[in-house]
N, C-alpha and C positions, 0 to 999 in steps of 0.2 A: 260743461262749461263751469267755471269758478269765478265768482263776481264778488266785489265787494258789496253788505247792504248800503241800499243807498235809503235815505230817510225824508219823507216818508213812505217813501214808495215800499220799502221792501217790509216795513214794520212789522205789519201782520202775519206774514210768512215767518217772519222771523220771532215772532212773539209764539205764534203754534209750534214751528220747531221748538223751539226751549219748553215751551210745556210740556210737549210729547216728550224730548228728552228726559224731563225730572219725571213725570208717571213712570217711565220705564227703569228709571233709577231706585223706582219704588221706596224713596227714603225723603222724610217731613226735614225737608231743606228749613224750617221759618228759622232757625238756630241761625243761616248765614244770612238774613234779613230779607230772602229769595223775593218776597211780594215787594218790598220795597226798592229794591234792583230792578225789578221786573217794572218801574215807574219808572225808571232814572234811565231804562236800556240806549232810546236813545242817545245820553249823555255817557254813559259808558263804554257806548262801540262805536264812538266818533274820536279820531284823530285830533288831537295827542292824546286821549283819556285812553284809549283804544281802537279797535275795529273789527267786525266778524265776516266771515265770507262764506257764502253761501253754496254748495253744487246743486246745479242745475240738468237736472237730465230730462228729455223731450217735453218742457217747460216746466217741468214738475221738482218743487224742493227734495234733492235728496237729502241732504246733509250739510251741516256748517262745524265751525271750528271760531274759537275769537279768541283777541287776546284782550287783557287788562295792565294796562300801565299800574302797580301798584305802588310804589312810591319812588325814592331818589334810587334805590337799588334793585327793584323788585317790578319782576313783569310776569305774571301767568295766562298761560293758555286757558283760556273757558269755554266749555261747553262742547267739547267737541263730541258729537253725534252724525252717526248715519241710519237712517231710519233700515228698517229691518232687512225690507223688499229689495235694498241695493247694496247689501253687508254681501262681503266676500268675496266685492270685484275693484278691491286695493282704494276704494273710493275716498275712507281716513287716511290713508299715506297722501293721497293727491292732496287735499285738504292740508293734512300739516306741511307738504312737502311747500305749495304755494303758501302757507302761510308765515313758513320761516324764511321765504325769497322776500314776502313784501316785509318782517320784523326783521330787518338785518339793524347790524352794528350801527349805521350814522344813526335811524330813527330811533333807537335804544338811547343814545347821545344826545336826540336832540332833545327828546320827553324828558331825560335826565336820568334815566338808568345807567349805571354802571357796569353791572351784572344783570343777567336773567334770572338766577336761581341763590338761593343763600348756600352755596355749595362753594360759591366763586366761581363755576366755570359750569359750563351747560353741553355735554353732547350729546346729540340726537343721532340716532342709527334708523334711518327707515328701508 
């Protein structure tokens, strides 16, 4: 199952996902202000700011994906992670697959994005 978080309920699951995520990234994020984001998460993956969605496998977090509204043009995909034990059963396609179904064009519109990418045009092949 693929759920949006809901806050506060999912916080903590979703606070450990993202840690585990960056250890495994094994690289001193504090350059993108990570601990200070890691305050703000809630207000970053709430609608319009953003959202992240979580998979869910026999109640246990697999893996998430989020996006960030970044300004009047600009929207990026964050964080997206599957933790190791569920890697290599398409689990990140599901994840971005639903996540580009709920980031469609009106909601890009309505937050104020123009574009997703500074390319001007954005295709995904999963």
């Amino acid at each position: 199952m693929i759920k949006d978080v809901i806050f506060p309920t999912d916080a903590e699951a979703l606070n450990s996902l993202i840690r585990e995520y960056v250890a495994w990234l094994n690289i001193d994020l504090s350059y993108q202000d990570f601990e200070g984001e890691m305050g703000e998460i809630e207000s970053l993956f709430t609608l319009p700011n953003g959202l992240y969605t979580l998979a869910i496998i026999n109640s246990k977090v697999a893996g998430g994906v989020g996006f960030k509204h970044m300004d009047a043009e600009t929207a990026e995909v964050k964080r997206l992670y599957v933790r190791p034990e569920y890697q290599g059963c398409a689990l990140g396609r599901a994840l971005m697959t639903n996540l580009l179904k709920k980031i469609n064009w009106s909601w890009l519109q309505k937050s104020g994005s123009r574009r997703s990418t500074s390319n001007r045009a954005c295709q995904v092949t999963l």
